[in-house]
C-alpha positions in Angstrom: -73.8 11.1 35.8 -70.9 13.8 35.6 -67.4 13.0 33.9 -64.6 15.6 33.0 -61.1 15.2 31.4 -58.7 17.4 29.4 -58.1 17.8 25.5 -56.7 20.7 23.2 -57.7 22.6 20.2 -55.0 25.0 18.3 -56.0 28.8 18.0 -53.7 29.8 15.1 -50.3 28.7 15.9 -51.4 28.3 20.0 -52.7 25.6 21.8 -55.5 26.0 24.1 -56.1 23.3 26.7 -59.9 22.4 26.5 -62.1 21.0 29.6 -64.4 18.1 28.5 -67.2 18.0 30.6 -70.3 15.6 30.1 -73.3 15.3 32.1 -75.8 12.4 31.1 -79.9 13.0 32.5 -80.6 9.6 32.5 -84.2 10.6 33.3 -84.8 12.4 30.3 -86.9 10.9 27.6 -85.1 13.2 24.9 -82.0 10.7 23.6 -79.7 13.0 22.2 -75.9 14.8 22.5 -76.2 18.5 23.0 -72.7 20.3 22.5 -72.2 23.7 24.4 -69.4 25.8 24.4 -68.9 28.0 21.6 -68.4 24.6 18.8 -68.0 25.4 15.0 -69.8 23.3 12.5 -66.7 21.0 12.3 -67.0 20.5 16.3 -71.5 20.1 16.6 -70.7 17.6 13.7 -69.0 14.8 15.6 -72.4 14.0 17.7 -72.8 12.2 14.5 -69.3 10.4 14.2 -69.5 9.6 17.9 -72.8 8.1 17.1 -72.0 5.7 14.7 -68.2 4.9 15.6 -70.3 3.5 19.0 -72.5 1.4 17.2 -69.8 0.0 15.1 -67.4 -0.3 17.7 -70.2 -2.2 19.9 -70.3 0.4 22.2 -74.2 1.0 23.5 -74.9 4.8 23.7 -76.9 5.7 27.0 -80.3 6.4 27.1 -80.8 10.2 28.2 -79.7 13.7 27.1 -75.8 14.0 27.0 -75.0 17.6 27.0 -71.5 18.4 26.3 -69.4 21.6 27.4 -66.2 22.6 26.6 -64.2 25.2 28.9 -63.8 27.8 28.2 -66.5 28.4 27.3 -66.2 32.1 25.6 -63.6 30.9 23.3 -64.6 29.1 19.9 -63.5 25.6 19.2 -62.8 24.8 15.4 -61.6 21.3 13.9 -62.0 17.3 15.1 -59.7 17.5 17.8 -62.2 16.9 20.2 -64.2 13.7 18.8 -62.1 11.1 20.8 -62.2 13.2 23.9 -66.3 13.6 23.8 -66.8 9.8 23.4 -64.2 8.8 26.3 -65.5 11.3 28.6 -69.5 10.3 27.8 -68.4 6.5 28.3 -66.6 7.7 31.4 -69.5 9.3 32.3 -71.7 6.1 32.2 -69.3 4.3 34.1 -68.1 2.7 31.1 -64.1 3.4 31.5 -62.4 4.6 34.6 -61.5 8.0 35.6 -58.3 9.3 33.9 -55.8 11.9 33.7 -55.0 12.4 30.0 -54.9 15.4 27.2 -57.0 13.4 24.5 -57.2 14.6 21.0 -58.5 12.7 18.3 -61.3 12.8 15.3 -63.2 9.8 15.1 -64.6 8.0 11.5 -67.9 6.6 11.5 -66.1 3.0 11.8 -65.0 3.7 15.3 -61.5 4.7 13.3 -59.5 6.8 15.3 -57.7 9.7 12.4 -54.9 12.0 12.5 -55.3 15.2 13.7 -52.9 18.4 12.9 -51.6 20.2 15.5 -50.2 17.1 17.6 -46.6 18.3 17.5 -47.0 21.9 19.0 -49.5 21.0 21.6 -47.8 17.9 23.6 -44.9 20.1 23.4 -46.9 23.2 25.2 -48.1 20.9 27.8 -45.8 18.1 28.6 -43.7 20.1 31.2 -47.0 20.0 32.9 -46.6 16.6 33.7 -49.5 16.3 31.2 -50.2 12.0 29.6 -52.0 12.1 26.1 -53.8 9.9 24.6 -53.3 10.2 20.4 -54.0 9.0 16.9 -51.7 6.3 16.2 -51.3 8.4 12.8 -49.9 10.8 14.7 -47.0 9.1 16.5 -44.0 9.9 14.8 -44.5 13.6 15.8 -45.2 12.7 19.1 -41.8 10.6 19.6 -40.1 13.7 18.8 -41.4 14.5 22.0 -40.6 13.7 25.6 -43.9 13.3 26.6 -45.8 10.2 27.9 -48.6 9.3 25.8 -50.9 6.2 24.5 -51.3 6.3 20.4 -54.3 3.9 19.6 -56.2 3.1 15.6 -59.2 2.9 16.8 -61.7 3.9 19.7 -61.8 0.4 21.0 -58.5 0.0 21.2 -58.6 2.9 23.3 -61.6 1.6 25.7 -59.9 -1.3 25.8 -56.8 0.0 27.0 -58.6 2.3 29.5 -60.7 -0.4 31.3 -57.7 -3.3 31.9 -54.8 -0.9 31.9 -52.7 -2.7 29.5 -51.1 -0.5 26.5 -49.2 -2.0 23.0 -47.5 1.0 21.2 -48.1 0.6 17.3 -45.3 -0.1 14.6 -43.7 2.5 13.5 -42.9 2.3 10.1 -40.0 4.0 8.6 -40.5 5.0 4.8 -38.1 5.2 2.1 -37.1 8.5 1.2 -34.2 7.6 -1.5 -36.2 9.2 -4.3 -36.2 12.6 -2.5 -32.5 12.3 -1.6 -32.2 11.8 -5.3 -34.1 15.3 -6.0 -32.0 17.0 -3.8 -28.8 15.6 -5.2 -30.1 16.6 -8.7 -29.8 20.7 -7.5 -26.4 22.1 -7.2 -24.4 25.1 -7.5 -22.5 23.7 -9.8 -24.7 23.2 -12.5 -24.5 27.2 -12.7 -22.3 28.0 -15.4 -20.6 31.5 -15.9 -22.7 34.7 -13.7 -20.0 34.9 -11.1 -21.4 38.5 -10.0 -24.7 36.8 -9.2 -23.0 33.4 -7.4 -21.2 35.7 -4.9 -24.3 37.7 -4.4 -26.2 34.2 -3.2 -23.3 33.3 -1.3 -23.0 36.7 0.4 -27.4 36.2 1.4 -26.9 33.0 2.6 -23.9 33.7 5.0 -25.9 37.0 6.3 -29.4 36.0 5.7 -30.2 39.2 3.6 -32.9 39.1 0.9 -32.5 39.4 -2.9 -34.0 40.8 -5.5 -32.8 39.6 -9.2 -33.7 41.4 -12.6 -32.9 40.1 -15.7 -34.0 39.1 -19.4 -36.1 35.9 -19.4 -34.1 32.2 -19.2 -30.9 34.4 -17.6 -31.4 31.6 -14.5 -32.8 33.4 -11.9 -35.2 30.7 -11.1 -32.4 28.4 -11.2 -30.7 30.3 -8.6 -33.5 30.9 -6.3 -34.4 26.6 -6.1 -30.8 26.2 -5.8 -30.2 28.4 -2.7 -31.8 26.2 -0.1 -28.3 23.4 -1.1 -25.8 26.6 0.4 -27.8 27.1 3.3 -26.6 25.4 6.5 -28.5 22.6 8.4 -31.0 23.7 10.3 -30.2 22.8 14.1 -32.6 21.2 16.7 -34.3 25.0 17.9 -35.2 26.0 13.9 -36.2 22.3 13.2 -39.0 21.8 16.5 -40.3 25.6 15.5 -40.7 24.5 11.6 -42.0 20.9 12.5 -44.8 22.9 15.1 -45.9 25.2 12.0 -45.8 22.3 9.4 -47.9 20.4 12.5 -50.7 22.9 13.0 -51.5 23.3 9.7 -51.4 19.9 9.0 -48.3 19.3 6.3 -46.1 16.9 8.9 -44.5 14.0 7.0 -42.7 12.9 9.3 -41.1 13.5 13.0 -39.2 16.6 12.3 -38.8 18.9 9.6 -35.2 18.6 8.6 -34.8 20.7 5.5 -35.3 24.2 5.2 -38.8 25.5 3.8 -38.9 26.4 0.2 -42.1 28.3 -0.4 -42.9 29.1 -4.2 -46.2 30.9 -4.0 -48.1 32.0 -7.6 -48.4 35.5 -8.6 -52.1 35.0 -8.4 -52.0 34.7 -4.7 -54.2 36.3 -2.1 -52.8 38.2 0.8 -54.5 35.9 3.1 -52.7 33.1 1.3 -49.5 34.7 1.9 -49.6 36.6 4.8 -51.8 34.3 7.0 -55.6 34.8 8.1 -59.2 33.8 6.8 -62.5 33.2 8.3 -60.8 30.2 10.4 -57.3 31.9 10.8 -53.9 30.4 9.5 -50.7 31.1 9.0 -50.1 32.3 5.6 -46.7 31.2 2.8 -44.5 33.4 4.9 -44.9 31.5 8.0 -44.6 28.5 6.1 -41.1 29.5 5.2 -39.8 30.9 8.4 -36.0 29.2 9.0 -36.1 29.0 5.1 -36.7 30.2 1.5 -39.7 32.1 0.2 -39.5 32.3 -3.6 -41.6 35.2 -5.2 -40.8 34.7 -8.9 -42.4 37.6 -11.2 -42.6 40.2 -8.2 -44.4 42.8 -10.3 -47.3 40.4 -11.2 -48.0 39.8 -7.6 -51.0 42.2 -6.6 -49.5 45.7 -4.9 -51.4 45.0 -1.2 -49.8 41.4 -1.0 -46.2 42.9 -1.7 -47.0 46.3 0.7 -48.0 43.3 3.6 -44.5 42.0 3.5 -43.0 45.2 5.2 -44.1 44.5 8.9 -42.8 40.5 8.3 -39.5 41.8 6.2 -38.3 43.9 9.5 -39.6 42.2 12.7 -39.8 38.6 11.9 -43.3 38.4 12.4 -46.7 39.1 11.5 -49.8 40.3 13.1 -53.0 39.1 12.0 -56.0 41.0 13.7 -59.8 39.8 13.3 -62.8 40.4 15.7 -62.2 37.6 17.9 -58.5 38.6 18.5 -55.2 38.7 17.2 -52.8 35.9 16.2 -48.7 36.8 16.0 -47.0 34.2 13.3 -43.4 33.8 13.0 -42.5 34.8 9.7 -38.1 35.0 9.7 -37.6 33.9 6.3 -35.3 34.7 3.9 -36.9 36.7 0.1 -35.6 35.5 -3.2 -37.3 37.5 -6.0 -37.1 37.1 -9.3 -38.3 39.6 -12.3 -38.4 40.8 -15.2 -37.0 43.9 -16.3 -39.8 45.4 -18.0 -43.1 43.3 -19.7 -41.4 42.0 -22.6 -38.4 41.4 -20.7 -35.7 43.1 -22.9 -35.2 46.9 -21.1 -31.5 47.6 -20.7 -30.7 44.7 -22.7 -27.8 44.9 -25.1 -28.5 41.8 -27.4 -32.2 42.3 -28.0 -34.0 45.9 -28.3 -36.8 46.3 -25.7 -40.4 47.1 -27.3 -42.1 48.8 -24.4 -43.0 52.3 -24.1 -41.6 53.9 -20.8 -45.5 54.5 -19.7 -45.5 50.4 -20.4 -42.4 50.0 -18.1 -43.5 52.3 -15.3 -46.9 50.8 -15.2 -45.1 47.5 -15.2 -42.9 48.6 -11.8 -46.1 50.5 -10.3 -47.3 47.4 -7.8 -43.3 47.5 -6.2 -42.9 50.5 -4.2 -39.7 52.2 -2.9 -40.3 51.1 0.9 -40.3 47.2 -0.5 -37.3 48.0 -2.2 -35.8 49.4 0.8 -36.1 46.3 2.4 -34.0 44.6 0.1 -30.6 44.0 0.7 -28.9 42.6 -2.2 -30.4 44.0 -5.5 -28.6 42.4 -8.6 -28.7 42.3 -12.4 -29.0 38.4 -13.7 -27.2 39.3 -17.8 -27.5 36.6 -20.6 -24.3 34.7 -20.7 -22.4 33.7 -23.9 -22.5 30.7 -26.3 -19.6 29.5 -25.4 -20.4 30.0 -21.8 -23.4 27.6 -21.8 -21.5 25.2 -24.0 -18.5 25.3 -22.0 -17.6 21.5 -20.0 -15.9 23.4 -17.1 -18.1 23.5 -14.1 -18.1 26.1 -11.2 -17.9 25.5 -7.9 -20.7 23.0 -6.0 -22.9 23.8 -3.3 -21.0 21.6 -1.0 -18.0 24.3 -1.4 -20.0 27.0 -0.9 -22.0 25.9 2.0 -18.6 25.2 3.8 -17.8 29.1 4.0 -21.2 30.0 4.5 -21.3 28.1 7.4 -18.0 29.3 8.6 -19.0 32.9 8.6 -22.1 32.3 10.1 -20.1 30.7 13.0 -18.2 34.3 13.3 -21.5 36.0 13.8 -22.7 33.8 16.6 -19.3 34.1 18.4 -20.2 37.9 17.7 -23.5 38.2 19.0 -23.7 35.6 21.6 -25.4 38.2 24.1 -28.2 38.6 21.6 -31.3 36.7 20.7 -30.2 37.6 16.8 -27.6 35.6 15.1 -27.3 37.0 11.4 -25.7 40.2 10.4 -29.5 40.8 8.4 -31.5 41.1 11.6 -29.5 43.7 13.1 -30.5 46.5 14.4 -29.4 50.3 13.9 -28.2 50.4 17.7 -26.7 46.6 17.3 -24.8 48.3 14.0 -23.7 51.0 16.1 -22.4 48.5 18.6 -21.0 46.0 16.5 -20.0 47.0 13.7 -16.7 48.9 12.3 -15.9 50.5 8.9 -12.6 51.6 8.4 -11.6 55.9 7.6 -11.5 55.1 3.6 -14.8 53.1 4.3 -16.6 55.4 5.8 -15.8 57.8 3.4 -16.6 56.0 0.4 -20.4 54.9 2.1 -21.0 58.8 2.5 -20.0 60.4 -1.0 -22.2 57.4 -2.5 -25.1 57.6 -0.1 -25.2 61.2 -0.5 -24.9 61.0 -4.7 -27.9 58.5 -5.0 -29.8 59.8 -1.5 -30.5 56.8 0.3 -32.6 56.5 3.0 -31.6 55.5 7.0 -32.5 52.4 6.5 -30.9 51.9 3.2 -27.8 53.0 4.5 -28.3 50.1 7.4 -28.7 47.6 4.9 -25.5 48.5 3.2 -23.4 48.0 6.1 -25.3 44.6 7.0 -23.9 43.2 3.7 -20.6 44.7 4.1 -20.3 43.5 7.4 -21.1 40.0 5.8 -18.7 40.1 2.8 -15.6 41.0 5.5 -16.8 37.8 7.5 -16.3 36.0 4.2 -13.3 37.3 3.9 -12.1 37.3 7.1 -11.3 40.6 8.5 -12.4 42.1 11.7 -13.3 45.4 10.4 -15.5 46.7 7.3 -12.4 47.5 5.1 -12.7 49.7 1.7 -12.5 46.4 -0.5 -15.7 44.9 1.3 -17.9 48.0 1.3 -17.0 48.3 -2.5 -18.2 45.0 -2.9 -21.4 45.6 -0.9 -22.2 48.9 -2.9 -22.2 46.9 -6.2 -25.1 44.7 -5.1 -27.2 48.6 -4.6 -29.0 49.4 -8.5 -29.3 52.7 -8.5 -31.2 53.4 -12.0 -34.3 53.0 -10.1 -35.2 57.1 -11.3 -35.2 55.9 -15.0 -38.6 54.3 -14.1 -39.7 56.9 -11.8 -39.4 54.8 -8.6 
């Protein structure tokens, strides 16, 4: 007795459609389910789910060897995707249910409980346009009505034989919950609660509209943190493309709330982070904190304390968008087009440069202090700014500055310029341009010009920190409105460029 039908497992971000295929020898004395096909512990482990969710379902297991293959078979399966599909297709195999045409994906508890699985999101919406049904968790039905596929979403296994043997089908409830108190948490962040640092506001505002990084050193309690969880609120709205991309990331690895992802990530990794943990990987690979931000924020608060090869992994991500992880049994590319907020210290006890409170650290202290950020990283920094200790009367003052709702509002109108701009290309932000795109697109004035080489010359920047100059120039005259880089919006950009960098040896 032969039966075959169709589910999916996810290899990194990728779905892989998976052939079921049971065969049941009836005449063999051995009782048992044999699973071929390259299954990982997680996988050879449901012969004992299936076992008992049959017995407590009421469901009488055949008498024989079952021997299980999934296709292909030279490719390894990992997770509980596949429990559902294995019981349907050895009670298909016994005549139990009908023949059928569905992707099935499911894990199975020992109750006959069919459970949410990750991955849902990403993999109806690889294989609907196939014409593909799917039968899923009912856990897992609000992702799947982002969808337009056609699918069955059942609680249990008997739900699902049930369904299969008289063709009749009752989609679950759908319950919609509250989510006033995190509306309330978001109200509770806001620009305005910023008071004084205008230099530093502008420099947030300029990132956002261009989608440059930043890097801000100051003394400890200048705000910087504040900044950084506050720069999500000037951001605009992500639209429907960036929203189905986050939701399939969020899916796969199995953080899905809800339908879609609607806000933009905010990832706040720890110092004490691994690479793998930020970059992506493993034994089982994932994606890693910086895929988890792509279309949004990732945080890296005290930059130096993060270990030098997670920092010098950021380089390939930083430029292209993306990141390669490589292991035996292949490579996996992860989208990784975030935007870096970093935070730090000036020096260990947190005083160098600071003209309030004398700094106690030894240069050697300092330098070792800088040694795990190297000039490449730097490079790859756009917007490099000085967070000072405001006044007293500053942080007494009742005046408030502007809110985020202001802000976003000319964000989003010179992000709107750029798009008009580049309409012919697949970027959309003055940040991921590239050196020929510059060429193309972008013009600085005679007194411009002029001013970039004398002060690119005086401090010797690099190619590419030359590039990143213009990029933010060519943002602040979309702020202000102009169709060329002018003196006044180069100026600006050079200002947001330290250049004591030699006082630490870097």
């Amino acid at each position: 007795m032969f039966f075959r039908l169709n589910s999916a497992v996810l290899l990194g971000l990728k779905p892989l459609l998976v052939v079921v295929e049971v065969d049941i020898n009836s005449r063999s004395v051995r009782r048992d389910i044999n699973i071929v096909g390259l299954p990982d512990a997680a996988v050879k482990e449901s012969k004992q789910r299936i076992l008992s969710a049959f017995k407590n379902s009421g469901i009488v297991m055949p008498d024989g060897l079952i021997t299980v293959n999934l296709a292909p078979s030279d490719v390894k399966k990992e997770g509980t995707f596949l429990d559902l599909a294995i019981a349907l297709a050895i009670l298909g195999a016994q005549k139990s249910i009908p023949k059928f045409d569905s992707v099935v994906l499911g894990e199975l508890g020992l109750d006959g409980t069919v459970r949410k699985v990750r991955g849902v999101l990403p993999i109806l919406l690889e294989f609907f346009n196939e014409g593909k049904e799917f039968i899923i968790p009912a856990e897992n039905l609000k992702e799947a009505l982002a969808t337009q596929a056609r699918f069955k979403a059942f609680h249990t296994l008997s739900e699902a034989v049930h369904s299969l043997r008289t063709g009749s089908y009752t989609p679950p409830n759908v319950h919609q919950e509250s989510s006033e108190s995190e509306h309330l948490s978001e109200q509770d962040l806001d620009f305005s609660d910023i008071k004084g640092h205008t230099l530093p506001k502008r420099a947030l505002e300029i990132a956002a509209a261009g989608g440059h990084n930043v890097l801000m050193i100051g003394p400890p309690g200048t705000g910087k943190t504040m900044f950084a969880k506050r720069f999500p609120t000037i951001l605009p709205e992500m639209d429907e493309q960036e929203s189905i991309e986050t939701s399939k990331i969020y899916s796969a690895v199995g953080l899905l709330n809800d339908c879609l992802v609607r806000k933009r990530p905010f990832r706040n990794p720890h110092h004490s982070a691994s690479a793998v943990s930020i970059i992506g990987g493993g034994s089982n690979v994932k994606p890693g904190e910086i895929t988890l931000a792509h279309n949004g924020v990732l945080f890296l608060d005290e930059l130096p304390e993060f270990r030098r090869d997670v920092l010098e992994a950021l380089r390939e991500p930083l430029e292209e968008g993306v990141v390669t992880v490589s292991r035996a049994k292949g490579s996996y590319i992860f989208p990784a087009r975030f935007q870096l907020i970093a935070a730090m210290n000036p020096c260990p006890c947190g005083y160098y440069g600071d003209k309030e409170i004398p700094c106690k650290c030894s240069p050697l202290e300092i330098r070792r202090y800088w040694k795990n950020i190297s000039g490449p990283i730097l490079d790859r920094i756009d917007i490099q700014i000085h967070v000072p200790r405001i006044s007293f009367e500053e942080m007494r003052a009742r005046s408030y500055g502007e809110s985020s709702t202001q802000i976003r509002e000319r964000v989003i109108k010179a992000r709107e310029l750029q798009k008009r701009r580049y309409v012919s290309e697949r970027f959309k932000l003055n940040a991921h341009l590239t050196h020929k795109m510059l060429e193309k697109y972008v013009t600085l004035t005679s007194e411009a010009e002029e001013l970039l080489k004398s002060y690119a010359l005086r401090h010797k920047l690099s190619g590419r920190a030359i590039d990143k100059v213009i990029k933010v120039a060519r943002t602040v005259a979309d702020l202000n409105g102009t169709e060329c880089v002018d003196l006044k919006a180069l100026a600006e950009a050079l200002q947001f460029r330290l250049t004591n960098f030699e006082e630490i040896g870097l």
